[in-house]
PADOSE-230411 format. One record per residue (C-alpha): residue number from 1; residue in three letters; x, z, y. Coordinates in Angstrom, 1 decimal. Example, Ala and Ser with C-alpha at 12.3 -4.5 7.8 and 13.67 -1.06 7.14 Angstrom:
% residues 2
> 1;ala;12.3;7.8;-4.5
> 2;ser;13.7;7.1;-1.1
This chain:
% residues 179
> 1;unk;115.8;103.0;90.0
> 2;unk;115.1;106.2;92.3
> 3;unk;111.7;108.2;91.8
> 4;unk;111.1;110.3;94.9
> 5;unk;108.7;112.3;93.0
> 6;unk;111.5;113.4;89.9
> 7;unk;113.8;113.8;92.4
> 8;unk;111.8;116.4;94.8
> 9;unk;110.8;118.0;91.1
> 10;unk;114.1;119.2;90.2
> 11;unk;115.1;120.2;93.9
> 12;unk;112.3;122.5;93.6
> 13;unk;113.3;124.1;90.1
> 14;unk;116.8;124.4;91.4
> 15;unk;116.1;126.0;94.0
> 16;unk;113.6;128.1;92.3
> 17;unk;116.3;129.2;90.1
> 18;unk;119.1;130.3;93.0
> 19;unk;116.9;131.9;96.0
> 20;unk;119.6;133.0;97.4
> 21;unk;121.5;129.6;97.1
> 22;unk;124.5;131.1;95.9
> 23;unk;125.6;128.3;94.0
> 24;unk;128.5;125.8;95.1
> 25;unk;127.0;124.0;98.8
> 26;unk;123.7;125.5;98.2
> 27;unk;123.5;127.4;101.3
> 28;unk;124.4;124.0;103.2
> 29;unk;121.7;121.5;101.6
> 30;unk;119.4;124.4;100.6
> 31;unk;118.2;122.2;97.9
> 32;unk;116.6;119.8;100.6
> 33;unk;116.7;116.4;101.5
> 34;unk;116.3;114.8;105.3
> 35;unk;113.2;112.4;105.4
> 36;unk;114.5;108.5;104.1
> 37;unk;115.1;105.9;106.9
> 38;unk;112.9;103.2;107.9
> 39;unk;114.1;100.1;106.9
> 40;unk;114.8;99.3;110.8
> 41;unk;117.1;102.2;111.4
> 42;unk;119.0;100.4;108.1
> 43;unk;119.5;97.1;109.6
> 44;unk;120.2;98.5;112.8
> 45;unk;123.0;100.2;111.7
> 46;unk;124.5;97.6;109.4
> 47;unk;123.6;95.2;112.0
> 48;unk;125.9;97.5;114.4
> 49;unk;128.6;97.8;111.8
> 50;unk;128.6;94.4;110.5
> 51;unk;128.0;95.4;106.5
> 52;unk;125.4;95.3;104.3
> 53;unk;125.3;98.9;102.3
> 54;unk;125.3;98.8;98.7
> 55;unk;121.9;98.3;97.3
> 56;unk;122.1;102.3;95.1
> 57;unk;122.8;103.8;98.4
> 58;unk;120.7;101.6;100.5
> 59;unk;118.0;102.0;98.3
> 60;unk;118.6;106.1;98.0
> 61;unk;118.4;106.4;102.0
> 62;unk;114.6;104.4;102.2
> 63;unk;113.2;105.7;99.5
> 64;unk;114.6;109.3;99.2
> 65;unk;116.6;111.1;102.3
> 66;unk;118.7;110.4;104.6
> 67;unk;121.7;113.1;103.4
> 68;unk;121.1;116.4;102.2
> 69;unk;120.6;118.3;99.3
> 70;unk;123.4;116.2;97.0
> 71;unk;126.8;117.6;95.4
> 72;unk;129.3;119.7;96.9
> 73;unk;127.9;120.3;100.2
> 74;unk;125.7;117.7;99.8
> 75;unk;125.9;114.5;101.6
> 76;unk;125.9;113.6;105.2
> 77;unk;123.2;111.8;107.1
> 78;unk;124.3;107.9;107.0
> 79;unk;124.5;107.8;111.0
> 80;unk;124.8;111.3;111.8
> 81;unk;127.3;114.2;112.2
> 82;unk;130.1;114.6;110.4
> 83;unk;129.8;111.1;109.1
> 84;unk;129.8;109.6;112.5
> 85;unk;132.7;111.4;113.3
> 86;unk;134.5;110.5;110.6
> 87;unk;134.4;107.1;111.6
> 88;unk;137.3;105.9;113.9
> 89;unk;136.0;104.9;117.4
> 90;unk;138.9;103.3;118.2
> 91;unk;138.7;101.0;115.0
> 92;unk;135.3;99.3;115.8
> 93;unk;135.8;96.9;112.5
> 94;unk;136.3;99.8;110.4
> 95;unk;133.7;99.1;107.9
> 96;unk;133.7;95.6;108.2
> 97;unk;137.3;95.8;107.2
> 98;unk;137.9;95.4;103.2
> 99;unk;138.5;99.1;101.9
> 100;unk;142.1;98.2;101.1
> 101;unk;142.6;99.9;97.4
> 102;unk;141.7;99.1;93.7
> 103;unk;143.8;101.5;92.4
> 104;unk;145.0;105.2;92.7
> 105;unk;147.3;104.9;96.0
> 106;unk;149.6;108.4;96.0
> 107;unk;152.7;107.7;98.1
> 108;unk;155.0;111.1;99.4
> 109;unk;152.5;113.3;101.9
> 110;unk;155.3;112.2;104.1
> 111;unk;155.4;108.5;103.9
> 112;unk;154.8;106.7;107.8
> 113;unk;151.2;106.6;108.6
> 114;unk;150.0;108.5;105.1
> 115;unk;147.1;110.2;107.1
> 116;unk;146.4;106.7;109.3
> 117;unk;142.9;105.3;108.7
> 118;unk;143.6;102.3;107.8
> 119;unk;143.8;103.4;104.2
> 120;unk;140.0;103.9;104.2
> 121;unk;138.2;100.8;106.2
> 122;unk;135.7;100.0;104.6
> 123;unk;134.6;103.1;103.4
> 124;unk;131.5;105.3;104.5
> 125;unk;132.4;108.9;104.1
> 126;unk;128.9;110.6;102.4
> 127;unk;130.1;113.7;101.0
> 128;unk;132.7;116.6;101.0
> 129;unk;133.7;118.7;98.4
> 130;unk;135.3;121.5;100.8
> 131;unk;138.9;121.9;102.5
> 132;unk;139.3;118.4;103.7
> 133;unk;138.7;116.7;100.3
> 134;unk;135.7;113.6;101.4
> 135;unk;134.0;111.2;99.1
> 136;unk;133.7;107.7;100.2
> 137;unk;131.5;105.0;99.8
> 138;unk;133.7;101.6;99.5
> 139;unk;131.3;99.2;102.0
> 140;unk;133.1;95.8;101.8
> 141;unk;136.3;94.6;100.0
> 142;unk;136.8;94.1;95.8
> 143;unk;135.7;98.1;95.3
> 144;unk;132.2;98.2;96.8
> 145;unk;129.8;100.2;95.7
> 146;unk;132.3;102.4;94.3
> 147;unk;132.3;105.9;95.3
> 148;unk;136.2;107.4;95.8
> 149;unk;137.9;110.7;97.1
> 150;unk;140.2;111.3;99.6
> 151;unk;142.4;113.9;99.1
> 152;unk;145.0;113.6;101.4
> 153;unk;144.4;116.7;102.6
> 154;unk;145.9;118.1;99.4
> 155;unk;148.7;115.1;99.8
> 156;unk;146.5;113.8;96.3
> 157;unk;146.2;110.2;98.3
> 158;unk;142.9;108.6;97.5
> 159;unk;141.2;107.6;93.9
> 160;unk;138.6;105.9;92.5
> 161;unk;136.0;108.2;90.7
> 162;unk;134.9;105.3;88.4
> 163;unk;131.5;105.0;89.6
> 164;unk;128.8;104.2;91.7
> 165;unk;126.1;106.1;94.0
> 166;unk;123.4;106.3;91.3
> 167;unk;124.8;107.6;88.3
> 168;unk;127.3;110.3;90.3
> 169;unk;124.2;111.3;92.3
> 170;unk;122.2;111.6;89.1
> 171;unk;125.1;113.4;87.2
> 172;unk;124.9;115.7;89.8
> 173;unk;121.3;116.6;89.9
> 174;unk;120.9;116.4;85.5
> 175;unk;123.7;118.6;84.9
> 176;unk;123.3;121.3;88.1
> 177;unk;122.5;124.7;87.3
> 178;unk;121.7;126.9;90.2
> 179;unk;123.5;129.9;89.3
């Protein structure tokens, strides 16, 4: 499914093309990816969590990089800052717990407990587009292995974005241009 090889190809043309990595998140991810985990680090962390990732992301982290160069600002390490962070410490089930949506959910920005985190367990957080707005990973529950944004920030509520890791990844790195 993934070829390292392609990948690192078109990192290097795109950031052959924009030196000065002035387009969208460049000058985050610089057109780079972190080295892939070892299959160890994996388990341990699912093992920790209680999940097993889905197999496009799982596969992505061995075989490609562990975050980096990716859309918007590119996406996070899988056990590193800000995705840690973004994980509730005082929910220790939180990705064990079924991500709770299968539809758009949008109540009023001032409904009780909008912002609360319940309405993402199950979800990895491996991206951000800027101002708030996250894309998550649904872990566990009917959506997994859907990727969805959560734009409460923008009181937009959270959505599905009708597809998986692979083929928004791959959108992503078909149809960038660096300038």
């Amino acid at each position: 499914m993934w070829n390292r090889d392609q990948i690192l190809t078109r990192l290097a043309e795109l950031r052959g093309a924009d030196p000065d990595l002035q387009a969208f998140g460049a000058d985050t991810h610089q057109y780079r990816l972190n080295p892939p985990l070892p299959e160890a680090d994996l388990v341990s962390f699912e093992t920790r969590h209680g999940i097993r990732l889905p197999g496009e992301y799982r596969d992505f982290l061995q075989q490609i990089g562990n975050g980096g160069a990716g859309p918007y600002y590119g996406l996070f390490p899988l056990d590193g800052y800000p995705a840690r962070d973004a994980l509730p410490s005082e929910h220790p089930n939180f990705l064990r717990t079924p991500f709770p949506h299968t539809r758009s959910w949008n109540p009023p920005y001032d409904t009780p407990g909008y912002e609360d985190d319940d309405h993402t367990t199950g979800s990895l957080p491996i991206s951000h587009e800027g101002c708030g707005y996250i894309v998550r990973l649904v872990v566990t529950g009917p959506e997994r292995g859907n990727l969805w944004q959560d734009a409460r920030c923008s009181d937009a509520g959270i959505h599905p974005l009708c597809t998986s890791f692979h083929p928004w990844y791959n959108a992503w790195l078909t149809t960038r241009r660096a300038t």
